[in-house]
N, C-alpha and C positions, 0 to 999 in steps of 0.2 A: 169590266167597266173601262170606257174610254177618259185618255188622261187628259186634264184639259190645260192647255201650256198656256201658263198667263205672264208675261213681261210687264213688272211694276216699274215704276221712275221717279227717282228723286235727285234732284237737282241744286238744291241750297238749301241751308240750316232749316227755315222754316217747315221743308218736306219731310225733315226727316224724323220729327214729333207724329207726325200724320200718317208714316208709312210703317214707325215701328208695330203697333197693336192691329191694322193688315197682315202682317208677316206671323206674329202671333197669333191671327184666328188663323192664316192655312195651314199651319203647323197643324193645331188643334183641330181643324177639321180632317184634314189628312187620318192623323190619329184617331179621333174619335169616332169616324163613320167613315173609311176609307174613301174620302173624296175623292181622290187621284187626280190633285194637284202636280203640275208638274211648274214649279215657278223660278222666274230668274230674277232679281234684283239688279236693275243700271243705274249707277250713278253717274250723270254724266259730267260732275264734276265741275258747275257751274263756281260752285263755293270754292275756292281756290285755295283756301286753307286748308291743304289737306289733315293738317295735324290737328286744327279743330273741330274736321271732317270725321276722325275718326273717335274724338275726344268723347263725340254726341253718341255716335257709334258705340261705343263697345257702353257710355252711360246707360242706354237706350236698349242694351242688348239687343240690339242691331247685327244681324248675320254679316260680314262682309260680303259688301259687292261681287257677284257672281261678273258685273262688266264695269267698269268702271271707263269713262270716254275721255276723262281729262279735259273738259272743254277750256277750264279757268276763266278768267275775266274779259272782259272787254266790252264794247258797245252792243245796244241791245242787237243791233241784226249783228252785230259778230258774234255774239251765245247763240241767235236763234240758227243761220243760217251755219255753222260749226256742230251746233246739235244736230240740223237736221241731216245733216252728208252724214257724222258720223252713225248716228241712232237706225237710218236707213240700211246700211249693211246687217245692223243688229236681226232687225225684224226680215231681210229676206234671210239670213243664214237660220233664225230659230225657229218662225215659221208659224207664231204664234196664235191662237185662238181669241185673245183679251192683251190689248194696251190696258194697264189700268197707272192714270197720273194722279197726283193730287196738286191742292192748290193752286196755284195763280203766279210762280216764278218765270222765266223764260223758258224755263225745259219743259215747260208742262205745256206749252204752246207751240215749241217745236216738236213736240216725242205726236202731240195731236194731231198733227200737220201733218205728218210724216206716218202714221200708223195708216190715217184713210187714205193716203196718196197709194199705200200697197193693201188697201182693203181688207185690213183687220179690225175687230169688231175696238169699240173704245168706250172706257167707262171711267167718271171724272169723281175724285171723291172732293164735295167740298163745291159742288156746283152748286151754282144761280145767286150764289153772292155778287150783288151791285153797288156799286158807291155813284154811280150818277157823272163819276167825275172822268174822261178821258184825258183826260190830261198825266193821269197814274200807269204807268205800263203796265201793270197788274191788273186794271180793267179790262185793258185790252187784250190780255192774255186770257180772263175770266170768257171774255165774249165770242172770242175763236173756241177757246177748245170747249166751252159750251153746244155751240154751234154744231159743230163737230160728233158730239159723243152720242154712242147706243144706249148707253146706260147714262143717267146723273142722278149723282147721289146726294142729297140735301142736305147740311144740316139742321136747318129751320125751318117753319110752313110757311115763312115770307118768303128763302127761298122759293120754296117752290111758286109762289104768287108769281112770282118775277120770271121765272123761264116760260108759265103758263103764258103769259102778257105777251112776250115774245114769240110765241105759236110753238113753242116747244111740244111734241105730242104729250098725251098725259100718260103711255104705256112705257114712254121712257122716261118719267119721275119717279123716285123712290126716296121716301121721305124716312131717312134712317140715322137722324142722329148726328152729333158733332163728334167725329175720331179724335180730334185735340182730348177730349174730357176722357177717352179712353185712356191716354198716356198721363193724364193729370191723376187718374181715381188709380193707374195701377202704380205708379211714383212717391205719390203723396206720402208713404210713409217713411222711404229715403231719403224722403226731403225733410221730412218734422225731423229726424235724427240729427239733422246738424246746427251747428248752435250758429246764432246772428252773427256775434263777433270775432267767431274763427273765419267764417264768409270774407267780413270785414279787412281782417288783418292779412291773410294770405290773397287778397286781393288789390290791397291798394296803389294806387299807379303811385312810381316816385314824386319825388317834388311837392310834397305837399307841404315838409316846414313839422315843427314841434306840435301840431294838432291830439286833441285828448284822446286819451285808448276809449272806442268806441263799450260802450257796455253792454251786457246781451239784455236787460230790461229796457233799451232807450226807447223813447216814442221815435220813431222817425217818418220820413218820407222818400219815396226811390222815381227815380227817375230812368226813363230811356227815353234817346232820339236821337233821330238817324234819317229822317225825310227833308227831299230838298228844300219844300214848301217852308219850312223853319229852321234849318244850318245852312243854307245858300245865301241867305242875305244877309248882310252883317249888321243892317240895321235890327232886323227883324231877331236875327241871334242876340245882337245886343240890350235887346229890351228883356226877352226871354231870362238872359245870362242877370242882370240889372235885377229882376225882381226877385230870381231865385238865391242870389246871394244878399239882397239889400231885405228881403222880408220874410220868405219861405225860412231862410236855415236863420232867422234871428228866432224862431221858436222852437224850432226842430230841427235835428241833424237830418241832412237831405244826404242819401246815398244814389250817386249818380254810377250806370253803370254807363261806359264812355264808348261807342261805337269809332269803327278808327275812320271813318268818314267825316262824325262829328270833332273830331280831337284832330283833326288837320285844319278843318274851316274854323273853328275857336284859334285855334295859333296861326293861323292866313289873318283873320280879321284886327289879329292881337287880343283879346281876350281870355286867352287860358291863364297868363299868369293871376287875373282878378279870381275867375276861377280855384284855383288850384289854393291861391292867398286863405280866400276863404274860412274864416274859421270851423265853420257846422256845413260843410260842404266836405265828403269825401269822393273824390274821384275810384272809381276803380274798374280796372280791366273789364272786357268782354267774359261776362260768364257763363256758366256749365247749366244743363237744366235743371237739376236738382238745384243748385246756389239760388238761381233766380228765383224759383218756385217758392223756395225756403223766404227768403225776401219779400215774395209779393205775400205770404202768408202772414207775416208778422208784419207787415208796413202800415201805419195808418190812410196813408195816402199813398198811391200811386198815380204818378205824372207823365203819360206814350204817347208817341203815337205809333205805336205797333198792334195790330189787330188780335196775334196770342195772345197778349198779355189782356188789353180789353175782355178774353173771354173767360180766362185763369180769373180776372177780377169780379166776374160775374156770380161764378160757381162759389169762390172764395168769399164773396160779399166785400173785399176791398173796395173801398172806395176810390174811383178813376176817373180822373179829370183826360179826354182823349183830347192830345193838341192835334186837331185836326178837323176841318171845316164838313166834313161829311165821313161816312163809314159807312162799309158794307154788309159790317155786321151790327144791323140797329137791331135788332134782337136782345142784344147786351146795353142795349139805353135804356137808361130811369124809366122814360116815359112808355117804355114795354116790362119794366117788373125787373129791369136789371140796375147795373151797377156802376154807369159810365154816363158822361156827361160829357158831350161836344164844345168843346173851349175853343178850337183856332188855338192862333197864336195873339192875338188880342191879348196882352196882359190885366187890363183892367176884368174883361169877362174869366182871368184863368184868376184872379184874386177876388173876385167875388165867389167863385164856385167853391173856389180853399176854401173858407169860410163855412158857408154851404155843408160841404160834403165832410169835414170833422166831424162840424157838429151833428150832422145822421149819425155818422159813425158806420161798422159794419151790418151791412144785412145781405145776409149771402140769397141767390135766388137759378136756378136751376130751370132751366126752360126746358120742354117736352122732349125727351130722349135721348137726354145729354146725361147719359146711366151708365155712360163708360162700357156699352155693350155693342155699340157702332157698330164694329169690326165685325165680328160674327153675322151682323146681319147683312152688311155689304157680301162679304164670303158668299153667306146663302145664297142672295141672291144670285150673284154670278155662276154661281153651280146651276143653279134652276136655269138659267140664262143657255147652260153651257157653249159651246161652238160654235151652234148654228145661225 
């Protein structure tokens, strides 16, 4: 049997929830019906934290990096166009059969760019998600390496609507599931192992003040954010910060986990010390995936704008208030059988929705092929696909 060499890519935190249960089916196809995979793992190192690079990693049971590129930070044409010089050498020295990227970070738009410039086949996990919005550099990266790919692989039948619309052929849609629910359903129970207020305590950022030892029965509420659209503007932070300390944590302790993008614009604007004051307000560090997972499991409410966690709340049945005026994953909206409700940053529509969405309470709902079996079937397919 001929080997088929596939160069995977992941680029930042996000990808790499999405690329661990890929690596796991070619393992197990390998094994189990001698595929004869031949595959490399690159990271190009967009995520500049290496140590929390590898933190995901070894949580994730993540192989190390067969190529690691180092790109680290900078402007988006400085990721994209640094990816693409360096990723290029990658793909003429290996010589590869299959780019396979996932999501929508900058690497997955440079590795796209760069694989059809030297005419290797390219297959996208995580395609035909649309938010409407360019003004997101993530759209834009959806829309090139969409463009681009032999294979896309959907998670949802909107998805697929959406590439159709676009004149996408339909011999290159394959409608296979969301890989996120992969790493959620094989986790989930390293997560239940851990208790809320160990989370809590070995987490909390300094500075907080003589604040109550959090309890592992509390009701609470968890927060992340980290988009410009709501930590760029200090009015718009300040109304945000305003309601979540003056009315959210006067009923329930609100656990914020603190992006370090957000936690510079809060002390830029002056607002962290209100913050931090807070009494039912705990800040704390960037966390681990199991931490979070374990969090969004037990949280009564959850308050993102981050697209994983929207989907963790779907399957979960947390209830999620998304701060953000559009999503490209409406799949996980009320108004399709899920668990998330579009809020903005509007404080009046994000305290009528609190309200709201307590009182539902949880109802967990699982859209079609979100069975944590993705992986394998992306696999199959690209074997069927092979080389040619």
């Amino acid at each position: 049997m001929k080997t088929l060499k596939i160069v995977s890519v992941v680029g930042a935190r996000p990808n790499f929830m999405k690329i661990a249960p890929f690596v796991r089916a070619i393992e197990d196809a390998n094994k189990g019906n001698g595929a004869g995979i031949d595959h490399i793992l690159v990271h190009t190192g967009q995520h500049y934290d290496d140590s929390m690079s590898k933190a995901f990693f070894d949580a994730l049971n993540i192989p190390e990096a067969d190529i690691n590129l180092g790109i680290g930070s900078g402007t988006h044409a400085e990721q994209v166009g640094h990816t693409m010089i360096a990723f290029e050498k990658v793909v003429r020295q290996e010589k590869p059969d299959w780019v396979v990227v996932v999501g929508d970070v900058n690497a997955t738009c440079a590795c796209s760019i760069t694989a059809k410039k030297q005419h290797v086949r390219l297959a996208h996990i995580e395609a035909g998600l649309r938010s409407g919005d360019m003004t997101m550099p993530e759209e834009v990266n959806r829309l090139v390496t969409d463009r681009l790919s032999d294979l896309l692989f959907t998670p949802d039948r909107l998805s697929g609507d959406n590439l159709r619309r676009e004149g996408v052929a339909a011999d290159k849609i394959r409608f296979v599931g969301n890989i996120m629910i992969d790493t959620l359903e094989a986790q989930r129970h390293k997560a239940e192992e851990l208790r809320v207020a160990d989370i809590v305590g070995c987490n909390r950022m300094e500075g907080q003040g003589a604040k109550a030892d959090f309890g592992e029965q509390d009701i609470f509420s968890l927060l992340t954010l980290h988009r410009p659209s709501n930590v760029d503007d200090p009015k718009i932070l300040g109304e945000i910060v305003d309601f979540l300390t003056d009315e959210l944590a006067r009923d329930m302790p609100l656990l914020w986990t603190v992006h370090p993008r957000t936690e510079k614009q809060l002390k830029a604007f002056g607002l962290w010390d209100k913050v931090v004051a807070a009494r039912n307000v705990v800040t704390l560090r960037p966390l681990g995936y199991h931490q979070l997972l374990r969090l969004n499991m037990g949280a009564a409410l959850v308050l993102t704008d981050s697209g994983g966690l929207q989907e963790e709340c779907c399957v979960l049945g947390t209830p999620c208030l998304t701060l953000r005026w559009n999503t490209e994953r409406p799949v996980t909206l009320r108004e399709q059988g899920g668990a998330s409700v579009l809020v903005g940053n509007d404080v009046r529509r994000i305290r009528e929705a609190c309200r709201e969405m307590l009182e539902r309470g949880r109802v967990p709902s699982r859209p079609e092929l979100w069975d944590g079996k993705t992986a394998p079937r992306i696999v199959e397919v690209i074997v069927e696909a092979g080389g040619i």
